[in-house]
MOPAC internal coordinates of N, CA, C and O (Angstrom, degrees):
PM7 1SCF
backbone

  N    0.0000 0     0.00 0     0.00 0    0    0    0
  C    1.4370 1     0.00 0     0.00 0    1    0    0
  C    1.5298 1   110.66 1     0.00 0    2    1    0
  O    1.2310 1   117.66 1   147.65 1    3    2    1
  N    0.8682 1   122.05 1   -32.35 1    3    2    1
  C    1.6762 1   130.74 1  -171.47 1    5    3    2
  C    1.3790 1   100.96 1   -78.34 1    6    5    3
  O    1.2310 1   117.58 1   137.64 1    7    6    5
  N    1.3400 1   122.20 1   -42.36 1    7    6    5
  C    1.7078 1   136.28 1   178.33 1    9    7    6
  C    1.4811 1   103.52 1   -52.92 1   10    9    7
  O    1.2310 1   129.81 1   128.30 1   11   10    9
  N    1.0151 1    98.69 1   -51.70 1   11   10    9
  C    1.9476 1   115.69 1  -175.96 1   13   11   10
  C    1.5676 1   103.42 1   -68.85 1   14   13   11
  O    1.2310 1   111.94 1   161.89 1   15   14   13
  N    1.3148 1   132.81 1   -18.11 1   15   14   13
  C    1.1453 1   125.09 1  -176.79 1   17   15   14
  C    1.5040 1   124.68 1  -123.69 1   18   17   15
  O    1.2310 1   128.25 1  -176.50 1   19   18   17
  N    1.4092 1   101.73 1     3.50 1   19   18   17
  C    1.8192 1   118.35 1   150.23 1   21   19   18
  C    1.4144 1   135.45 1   -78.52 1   22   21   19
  O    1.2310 1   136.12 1   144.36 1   23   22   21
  N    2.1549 1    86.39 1   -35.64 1   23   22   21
  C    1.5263 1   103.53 1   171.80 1   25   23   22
  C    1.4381 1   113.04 1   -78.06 1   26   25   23
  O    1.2310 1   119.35 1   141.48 1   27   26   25
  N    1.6753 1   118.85 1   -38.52 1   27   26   25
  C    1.2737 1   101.59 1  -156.58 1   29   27   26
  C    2.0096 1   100.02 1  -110.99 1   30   29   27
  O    1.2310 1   120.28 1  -178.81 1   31   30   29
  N    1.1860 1   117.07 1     1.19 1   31   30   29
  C    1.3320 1   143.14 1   175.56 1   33   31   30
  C    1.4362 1   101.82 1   -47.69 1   34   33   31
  O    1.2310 1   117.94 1    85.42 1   35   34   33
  N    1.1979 1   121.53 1   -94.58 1   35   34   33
  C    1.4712 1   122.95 1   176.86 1   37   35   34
  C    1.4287 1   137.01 1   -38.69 1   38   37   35
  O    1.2310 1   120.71 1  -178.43 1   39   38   37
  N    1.6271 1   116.24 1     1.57 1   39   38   37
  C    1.2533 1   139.10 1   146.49 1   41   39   38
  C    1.1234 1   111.18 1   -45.05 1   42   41   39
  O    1.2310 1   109.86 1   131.67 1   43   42   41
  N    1.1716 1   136.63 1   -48.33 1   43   42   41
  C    1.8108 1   154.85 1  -177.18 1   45   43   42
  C    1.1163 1    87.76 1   -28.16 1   46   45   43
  O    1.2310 1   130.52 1    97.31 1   47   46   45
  N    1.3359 1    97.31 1   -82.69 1   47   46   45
  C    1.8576 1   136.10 1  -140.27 1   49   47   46
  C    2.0870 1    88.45 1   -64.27 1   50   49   47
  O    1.2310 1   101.31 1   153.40 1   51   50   49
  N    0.9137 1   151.64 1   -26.60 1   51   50   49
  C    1.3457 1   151.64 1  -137.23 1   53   51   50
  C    1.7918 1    86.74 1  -124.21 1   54   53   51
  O    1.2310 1   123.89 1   123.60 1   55   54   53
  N    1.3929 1   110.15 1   -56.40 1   55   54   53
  C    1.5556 1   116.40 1   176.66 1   57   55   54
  C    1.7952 1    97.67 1   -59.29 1   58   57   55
  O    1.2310 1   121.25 1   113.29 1   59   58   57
  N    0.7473 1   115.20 1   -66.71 1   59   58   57
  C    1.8564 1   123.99 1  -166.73 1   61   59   58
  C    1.6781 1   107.13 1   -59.32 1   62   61   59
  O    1.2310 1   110.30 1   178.34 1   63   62   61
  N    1.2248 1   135.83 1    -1.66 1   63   62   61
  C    1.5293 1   155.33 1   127.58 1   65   63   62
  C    1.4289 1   131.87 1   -57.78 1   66   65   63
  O    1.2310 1   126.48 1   153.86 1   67   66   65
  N    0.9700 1   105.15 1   -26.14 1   67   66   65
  C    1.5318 1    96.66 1  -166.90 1   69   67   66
  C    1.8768 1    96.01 1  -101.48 1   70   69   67
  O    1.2310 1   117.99 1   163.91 1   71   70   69
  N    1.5474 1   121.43 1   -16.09 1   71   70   69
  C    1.6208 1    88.80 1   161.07 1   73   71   70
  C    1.9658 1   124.43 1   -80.49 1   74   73   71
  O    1.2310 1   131.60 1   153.41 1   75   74   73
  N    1.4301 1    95.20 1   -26.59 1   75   74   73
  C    2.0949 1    88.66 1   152.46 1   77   75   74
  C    1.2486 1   121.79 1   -62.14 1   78   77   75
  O    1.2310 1   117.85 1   165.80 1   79   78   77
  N    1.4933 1   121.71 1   -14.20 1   79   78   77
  C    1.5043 1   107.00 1  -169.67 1   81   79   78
  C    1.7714 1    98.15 1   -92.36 1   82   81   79
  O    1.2310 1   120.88 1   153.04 1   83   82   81
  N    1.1757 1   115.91 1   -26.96 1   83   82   81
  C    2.0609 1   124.03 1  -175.43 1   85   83   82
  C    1.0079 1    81.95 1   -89.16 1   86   85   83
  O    1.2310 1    77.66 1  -178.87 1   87   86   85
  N    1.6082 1   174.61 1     1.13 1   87   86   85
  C    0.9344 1   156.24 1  -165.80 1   89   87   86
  C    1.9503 1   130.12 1  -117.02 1   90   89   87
  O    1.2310 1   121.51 1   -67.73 1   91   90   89
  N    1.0748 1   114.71 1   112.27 1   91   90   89
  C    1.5359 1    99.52 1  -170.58 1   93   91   90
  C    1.4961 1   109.96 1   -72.39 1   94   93   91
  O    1.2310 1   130.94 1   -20.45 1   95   94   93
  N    1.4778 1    96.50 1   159.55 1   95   94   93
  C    1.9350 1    92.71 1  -174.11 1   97   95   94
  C    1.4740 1   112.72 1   -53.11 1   98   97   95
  O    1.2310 1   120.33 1   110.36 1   99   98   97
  N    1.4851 1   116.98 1   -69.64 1   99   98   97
  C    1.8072 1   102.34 1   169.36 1  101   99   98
  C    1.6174 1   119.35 1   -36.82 1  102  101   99
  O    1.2310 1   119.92 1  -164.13 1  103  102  101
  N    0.7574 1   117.76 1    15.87 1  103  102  101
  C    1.9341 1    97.52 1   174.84 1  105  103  102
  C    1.5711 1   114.40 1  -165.46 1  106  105  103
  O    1.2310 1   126.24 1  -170.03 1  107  106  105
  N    2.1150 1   105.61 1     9.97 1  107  106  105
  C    1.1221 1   105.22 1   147.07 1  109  107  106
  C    1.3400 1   148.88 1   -37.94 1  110  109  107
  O    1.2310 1   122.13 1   145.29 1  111  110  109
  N    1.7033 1   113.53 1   -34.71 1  111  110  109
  C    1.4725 1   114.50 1   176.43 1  113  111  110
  C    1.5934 1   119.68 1   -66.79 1  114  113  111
  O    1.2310 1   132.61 1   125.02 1  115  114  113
  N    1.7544 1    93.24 1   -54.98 1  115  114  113
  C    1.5615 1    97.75 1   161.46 1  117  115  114
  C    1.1793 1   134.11 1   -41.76 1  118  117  115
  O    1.2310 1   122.64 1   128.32 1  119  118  117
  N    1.5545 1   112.55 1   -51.68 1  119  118  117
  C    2.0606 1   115.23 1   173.73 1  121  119  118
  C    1.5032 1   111.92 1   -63.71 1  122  121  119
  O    1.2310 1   119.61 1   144.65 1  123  122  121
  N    2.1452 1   118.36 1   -35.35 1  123  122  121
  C    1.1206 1    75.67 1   158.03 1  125  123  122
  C    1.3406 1   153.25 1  -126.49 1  126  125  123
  O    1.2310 1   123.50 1  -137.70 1  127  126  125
  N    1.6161 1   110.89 1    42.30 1  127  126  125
  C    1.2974 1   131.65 1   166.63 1  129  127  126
  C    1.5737 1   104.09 1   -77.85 1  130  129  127
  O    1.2310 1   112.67 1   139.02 1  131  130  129
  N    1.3746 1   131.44 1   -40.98 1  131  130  129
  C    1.0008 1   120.89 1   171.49 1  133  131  130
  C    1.6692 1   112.45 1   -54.53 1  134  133  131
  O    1.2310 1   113.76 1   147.85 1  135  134  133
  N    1.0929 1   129.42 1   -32.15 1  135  134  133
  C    1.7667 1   139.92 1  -148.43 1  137  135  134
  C    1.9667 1    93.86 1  -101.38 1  138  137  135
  O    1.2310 1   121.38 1   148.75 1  139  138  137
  N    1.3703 1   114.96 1   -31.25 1  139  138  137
  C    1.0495 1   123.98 1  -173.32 1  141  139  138
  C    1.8722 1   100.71 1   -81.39 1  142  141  139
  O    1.2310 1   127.95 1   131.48 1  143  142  141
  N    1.5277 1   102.29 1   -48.52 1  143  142  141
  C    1.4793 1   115.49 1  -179.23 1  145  143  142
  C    1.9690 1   109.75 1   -36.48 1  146  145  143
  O    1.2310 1   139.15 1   116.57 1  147  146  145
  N    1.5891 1    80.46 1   -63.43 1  147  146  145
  C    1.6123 1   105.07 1  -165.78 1  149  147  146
  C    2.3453 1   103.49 1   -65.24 1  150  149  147
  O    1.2310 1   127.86 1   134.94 1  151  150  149
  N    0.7773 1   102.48 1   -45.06 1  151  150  149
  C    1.7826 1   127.65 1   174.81 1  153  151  150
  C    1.7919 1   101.08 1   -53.59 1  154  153  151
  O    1.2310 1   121.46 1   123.04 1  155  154  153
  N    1.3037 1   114.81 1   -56.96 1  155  154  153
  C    1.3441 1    91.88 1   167.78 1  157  155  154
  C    1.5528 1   113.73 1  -107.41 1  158  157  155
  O    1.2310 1   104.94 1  -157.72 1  159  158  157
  N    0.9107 1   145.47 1    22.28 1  159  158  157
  C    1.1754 1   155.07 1   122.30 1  161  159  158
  C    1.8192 1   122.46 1   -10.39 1  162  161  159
  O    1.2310 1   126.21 1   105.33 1  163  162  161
  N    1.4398 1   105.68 1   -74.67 1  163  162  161
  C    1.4719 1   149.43 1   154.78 1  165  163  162
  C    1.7180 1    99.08 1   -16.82 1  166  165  163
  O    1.2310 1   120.33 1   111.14 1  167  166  165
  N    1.2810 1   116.97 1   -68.86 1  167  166  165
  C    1.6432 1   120.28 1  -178.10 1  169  167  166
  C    1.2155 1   104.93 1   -74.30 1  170  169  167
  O    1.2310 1    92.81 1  -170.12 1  171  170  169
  N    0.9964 1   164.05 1     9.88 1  171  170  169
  C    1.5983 1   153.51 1   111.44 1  173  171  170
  C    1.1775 1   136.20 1   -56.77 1  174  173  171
  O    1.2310 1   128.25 1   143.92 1  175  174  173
  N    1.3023 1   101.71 1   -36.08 1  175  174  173
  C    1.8406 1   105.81 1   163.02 1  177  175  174
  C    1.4953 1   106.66 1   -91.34 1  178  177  175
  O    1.2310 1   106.20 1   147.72 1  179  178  177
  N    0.9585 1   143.23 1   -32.28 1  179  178  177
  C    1.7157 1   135.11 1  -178.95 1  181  179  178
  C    1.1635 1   119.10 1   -42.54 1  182  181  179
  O    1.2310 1   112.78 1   121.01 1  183  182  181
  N    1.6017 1   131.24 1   -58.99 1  183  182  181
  C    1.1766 1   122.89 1   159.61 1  185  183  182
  C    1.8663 1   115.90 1   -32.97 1  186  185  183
  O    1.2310 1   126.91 1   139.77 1  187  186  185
  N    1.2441 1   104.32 1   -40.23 1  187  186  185
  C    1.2957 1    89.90 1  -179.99 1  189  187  186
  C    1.0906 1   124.52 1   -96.65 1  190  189  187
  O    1.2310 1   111.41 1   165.97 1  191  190  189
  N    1.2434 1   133.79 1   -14.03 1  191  190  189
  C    1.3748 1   142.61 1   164.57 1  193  191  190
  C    1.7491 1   105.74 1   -63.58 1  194  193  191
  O    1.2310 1   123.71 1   131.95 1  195  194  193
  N    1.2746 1   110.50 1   -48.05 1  195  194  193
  C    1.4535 1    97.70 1   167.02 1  197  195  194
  C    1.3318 1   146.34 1   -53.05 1  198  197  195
  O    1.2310 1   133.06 1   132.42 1  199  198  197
  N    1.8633 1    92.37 1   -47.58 1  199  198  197
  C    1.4700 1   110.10 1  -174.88 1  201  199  198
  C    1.5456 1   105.99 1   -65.78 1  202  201  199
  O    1.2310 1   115.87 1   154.88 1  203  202  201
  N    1.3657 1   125.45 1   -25.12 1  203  202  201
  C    1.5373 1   142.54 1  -170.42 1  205  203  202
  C    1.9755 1    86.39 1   -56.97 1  206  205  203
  O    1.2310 1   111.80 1    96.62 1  207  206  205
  N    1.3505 1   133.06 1   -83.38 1  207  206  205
  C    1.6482 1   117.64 1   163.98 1  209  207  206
  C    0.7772 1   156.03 1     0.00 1  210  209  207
  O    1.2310 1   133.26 1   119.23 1  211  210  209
  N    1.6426 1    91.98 1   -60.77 1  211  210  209
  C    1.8729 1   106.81 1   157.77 1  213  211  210
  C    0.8903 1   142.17 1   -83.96 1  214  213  211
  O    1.2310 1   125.27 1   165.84 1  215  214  213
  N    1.7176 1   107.48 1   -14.16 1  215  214  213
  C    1.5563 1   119.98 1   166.05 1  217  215  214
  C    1.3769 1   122.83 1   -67.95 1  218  217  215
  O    1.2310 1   131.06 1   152.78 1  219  218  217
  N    1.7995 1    96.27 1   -27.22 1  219  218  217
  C    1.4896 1   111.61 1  -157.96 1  221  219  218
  C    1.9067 1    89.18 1   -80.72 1  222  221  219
  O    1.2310 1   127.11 1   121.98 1  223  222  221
  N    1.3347 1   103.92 1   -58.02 1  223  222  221
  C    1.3787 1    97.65 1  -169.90 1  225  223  222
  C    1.6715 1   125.89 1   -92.87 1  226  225  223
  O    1.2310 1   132.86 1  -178.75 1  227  226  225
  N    1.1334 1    92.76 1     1.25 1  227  226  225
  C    1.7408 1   105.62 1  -174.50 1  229  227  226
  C    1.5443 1   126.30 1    53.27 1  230  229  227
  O    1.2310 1   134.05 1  -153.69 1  231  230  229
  N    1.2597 1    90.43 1    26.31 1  231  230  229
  C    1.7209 1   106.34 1   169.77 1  233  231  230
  C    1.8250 1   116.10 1  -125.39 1  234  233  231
  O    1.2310 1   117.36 1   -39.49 1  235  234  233
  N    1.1333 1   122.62 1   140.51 1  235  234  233
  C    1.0907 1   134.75 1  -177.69 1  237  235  234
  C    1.5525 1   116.75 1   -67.07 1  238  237  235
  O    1.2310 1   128.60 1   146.96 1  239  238  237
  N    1.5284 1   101.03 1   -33.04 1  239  238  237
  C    1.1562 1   108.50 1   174.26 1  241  239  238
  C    2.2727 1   103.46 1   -39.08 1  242  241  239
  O    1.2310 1   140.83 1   113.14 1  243  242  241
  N    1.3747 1    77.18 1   -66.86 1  243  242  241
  C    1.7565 1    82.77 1  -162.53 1  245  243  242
  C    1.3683 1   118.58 1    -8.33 1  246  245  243
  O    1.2310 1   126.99 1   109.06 1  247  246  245
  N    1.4274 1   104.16 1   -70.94 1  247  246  245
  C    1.6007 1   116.40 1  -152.73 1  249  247  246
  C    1.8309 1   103.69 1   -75.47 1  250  249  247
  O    1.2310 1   122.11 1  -152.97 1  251  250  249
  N    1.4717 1   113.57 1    27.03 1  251  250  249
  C    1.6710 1   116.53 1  -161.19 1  253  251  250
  C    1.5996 1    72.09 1  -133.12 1  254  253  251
  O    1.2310 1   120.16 1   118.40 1  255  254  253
  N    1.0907 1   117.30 1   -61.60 1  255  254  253
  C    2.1897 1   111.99 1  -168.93 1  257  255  254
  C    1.4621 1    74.65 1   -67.47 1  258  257  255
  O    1.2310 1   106.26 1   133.55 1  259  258  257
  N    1.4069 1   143.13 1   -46.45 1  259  258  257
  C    1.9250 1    90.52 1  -161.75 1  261  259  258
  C    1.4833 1   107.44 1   -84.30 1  262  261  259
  O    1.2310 1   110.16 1   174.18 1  263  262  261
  N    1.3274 1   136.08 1    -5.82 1  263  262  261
  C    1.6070 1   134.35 1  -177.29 1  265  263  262
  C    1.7691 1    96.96 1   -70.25 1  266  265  263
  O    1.2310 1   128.06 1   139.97 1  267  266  265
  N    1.2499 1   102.09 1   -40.03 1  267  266  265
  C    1.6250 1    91.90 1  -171.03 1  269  267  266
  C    1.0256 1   105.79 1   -89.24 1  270  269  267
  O    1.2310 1   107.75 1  -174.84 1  271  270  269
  N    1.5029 1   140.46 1     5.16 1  271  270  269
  C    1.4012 1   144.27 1  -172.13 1  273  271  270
  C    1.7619 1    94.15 1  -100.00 1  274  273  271
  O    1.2310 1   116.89 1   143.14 1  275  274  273
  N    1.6062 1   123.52 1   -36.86 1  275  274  273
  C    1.0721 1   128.36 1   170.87 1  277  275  274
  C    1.5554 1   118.29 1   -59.27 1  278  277  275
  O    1.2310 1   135.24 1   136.41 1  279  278  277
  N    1.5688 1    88.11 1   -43.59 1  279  278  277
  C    1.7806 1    85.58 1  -168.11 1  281  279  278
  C    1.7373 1   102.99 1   -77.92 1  282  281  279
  O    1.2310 1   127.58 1   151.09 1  283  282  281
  N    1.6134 1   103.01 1   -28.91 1  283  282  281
  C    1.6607 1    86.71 1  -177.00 1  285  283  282
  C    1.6208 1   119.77 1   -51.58 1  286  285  283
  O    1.2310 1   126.92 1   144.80 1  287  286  285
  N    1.7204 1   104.29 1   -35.20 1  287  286  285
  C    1.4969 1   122.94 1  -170.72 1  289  287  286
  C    1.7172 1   103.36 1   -52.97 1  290  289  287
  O    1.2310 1   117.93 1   122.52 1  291  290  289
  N    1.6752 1   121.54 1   -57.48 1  291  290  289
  C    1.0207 1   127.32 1  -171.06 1  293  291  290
  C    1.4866 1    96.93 1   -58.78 1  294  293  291
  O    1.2310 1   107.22 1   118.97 1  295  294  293
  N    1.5693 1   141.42 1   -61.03 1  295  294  293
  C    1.2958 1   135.02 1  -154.71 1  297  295  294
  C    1.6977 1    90.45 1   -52.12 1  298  297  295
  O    1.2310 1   119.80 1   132.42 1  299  298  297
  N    1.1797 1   117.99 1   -47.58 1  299  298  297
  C    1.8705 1   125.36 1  -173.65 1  301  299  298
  C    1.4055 1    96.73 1   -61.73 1  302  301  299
  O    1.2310 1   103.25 1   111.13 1  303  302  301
  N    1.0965 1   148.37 1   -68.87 1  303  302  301
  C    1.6248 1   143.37 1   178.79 1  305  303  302
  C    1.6252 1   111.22 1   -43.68 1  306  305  303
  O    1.2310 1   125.33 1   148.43 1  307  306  305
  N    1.0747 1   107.36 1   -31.57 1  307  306  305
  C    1.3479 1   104.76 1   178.61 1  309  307  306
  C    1.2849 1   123.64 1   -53.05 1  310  309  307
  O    1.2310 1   133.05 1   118.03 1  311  310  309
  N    1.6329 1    92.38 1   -61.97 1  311  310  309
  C    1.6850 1   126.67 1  -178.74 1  313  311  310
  C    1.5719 1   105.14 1   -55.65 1  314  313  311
  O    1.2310 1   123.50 1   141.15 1  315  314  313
  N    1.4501 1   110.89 1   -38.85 1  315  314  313
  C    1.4578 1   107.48 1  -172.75 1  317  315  314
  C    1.2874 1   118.03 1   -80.96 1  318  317  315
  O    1.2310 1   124.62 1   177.54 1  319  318  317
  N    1.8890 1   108.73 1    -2.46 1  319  318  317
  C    1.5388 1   105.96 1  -152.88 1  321  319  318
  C    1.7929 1    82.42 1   -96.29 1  322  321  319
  O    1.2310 1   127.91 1   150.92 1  323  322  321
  N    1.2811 1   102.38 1   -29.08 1  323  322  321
  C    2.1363 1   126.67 1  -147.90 1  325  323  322
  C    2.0199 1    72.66 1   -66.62 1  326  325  323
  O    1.2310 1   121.88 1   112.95 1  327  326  325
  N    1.6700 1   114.01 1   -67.05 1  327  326  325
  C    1.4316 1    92.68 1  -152.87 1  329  327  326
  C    1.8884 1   105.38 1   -94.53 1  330  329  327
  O    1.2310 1   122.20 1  -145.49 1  331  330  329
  N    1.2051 1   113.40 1    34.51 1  331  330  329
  C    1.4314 1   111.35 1   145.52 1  333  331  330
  C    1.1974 1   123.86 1   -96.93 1  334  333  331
  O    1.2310 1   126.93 1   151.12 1  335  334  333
  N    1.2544 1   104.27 1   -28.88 1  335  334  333
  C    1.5426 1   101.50 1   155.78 1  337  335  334
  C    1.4716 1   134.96 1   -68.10 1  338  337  335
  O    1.2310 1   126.30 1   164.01 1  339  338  337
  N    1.1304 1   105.50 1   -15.99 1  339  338  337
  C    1.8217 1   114.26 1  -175.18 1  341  339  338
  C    1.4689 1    93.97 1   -92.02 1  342  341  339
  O    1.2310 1   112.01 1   149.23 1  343  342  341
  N    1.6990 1   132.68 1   -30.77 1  343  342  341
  C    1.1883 1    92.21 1  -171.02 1  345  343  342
  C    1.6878 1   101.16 1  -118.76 1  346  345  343
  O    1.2310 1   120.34 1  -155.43 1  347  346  345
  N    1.3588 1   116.96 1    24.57 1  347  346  345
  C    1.5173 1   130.22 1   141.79 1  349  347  346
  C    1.1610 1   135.06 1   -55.56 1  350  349  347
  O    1.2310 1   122.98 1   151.73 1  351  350  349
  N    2.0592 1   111.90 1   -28.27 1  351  350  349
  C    1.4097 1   121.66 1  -132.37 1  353  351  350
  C    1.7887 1    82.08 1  -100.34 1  354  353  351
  O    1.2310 1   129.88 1   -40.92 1  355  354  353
  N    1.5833 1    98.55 1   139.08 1  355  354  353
  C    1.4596 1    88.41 1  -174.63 1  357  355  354
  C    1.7851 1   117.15 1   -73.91 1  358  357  355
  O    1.2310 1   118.97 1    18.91 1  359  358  357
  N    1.0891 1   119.58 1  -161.09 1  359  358  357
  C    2.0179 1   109.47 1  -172.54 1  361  359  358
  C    1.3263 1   111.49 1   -83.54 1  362  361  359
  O    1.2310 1   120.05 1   155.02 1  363  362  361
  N    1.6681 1   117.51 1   -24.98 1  363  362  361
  C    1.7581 1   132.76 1   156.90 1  365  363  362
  C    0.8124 1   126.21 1   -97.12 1  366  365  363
  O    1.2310 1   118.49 1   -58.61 1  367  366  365
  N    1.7845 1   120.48 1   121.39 1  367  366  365
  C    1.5334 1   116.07 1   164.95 1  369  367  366
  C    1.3120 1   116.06 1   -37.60 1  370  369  367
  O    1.2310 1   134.19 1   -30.88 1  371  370  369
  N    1.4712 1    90.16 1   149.12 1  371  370  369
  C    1.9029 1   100.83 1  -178.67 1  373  371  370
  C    1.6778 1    78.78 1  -130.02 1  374  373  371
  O    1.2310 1   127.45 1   -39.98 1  375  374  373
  N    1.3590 1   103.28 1   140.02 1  375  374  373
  C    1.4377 1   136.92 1   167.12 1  377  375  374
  C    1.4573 1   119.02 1   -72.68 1  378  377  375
  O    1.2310 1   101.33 1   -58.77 1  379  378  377
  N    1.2047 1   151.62 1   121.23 1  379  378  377
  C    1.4180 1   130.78 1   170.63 1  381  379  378
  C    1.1401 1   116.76 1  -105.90 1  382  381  379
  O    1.2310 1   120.10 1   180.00 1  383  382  381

């Protein structure tokens, strides 16, 4: 358990960044109370968003193809978020 939470732990810290990084300084608090809102949000409905799969199809499989169907989506949001930002970012750093 501790192995599992060194490796997959520091995910947090990389997730818990990226609503300061979309966010302009005036309306940082808001994006990330909103980002915090929606973030734990997520662990209350999951159980049920999952179990909704397995009920439907009565295989275990289900609710495992849609977690990795989720996580593939996020690795793709990422990528899409990383180069809207690169070609948003103006030609000088801006400081916040």
């Amino acid at each position: 358990m501790i192995l599992l939470g060194l490796v997959f732990g520091p995910a947090a810290g990389v997730i818990g960044t990226l609503a300061v990084e979309a966010t302009r300084r005036d309306v940082r608090a808001h994006g990330t109370g909103l980002f915090l809102a929606i973030h734990y949000l997520f662990p209350g409905l999951g159980p049920l968003a999952m179990g909704a799969p397995a009920d439907t199809t009565g295989t275990a499989a289900a609710p495992i193809a849609l977690a990795g169907i989720l996580f593939l989506a996020c690795i793709t949001l990422r990528g899409l978020f990383r180069l809207s930002r690169a070609q948003l970012a103006p030609s000088r750093p801006v400081t916040n």
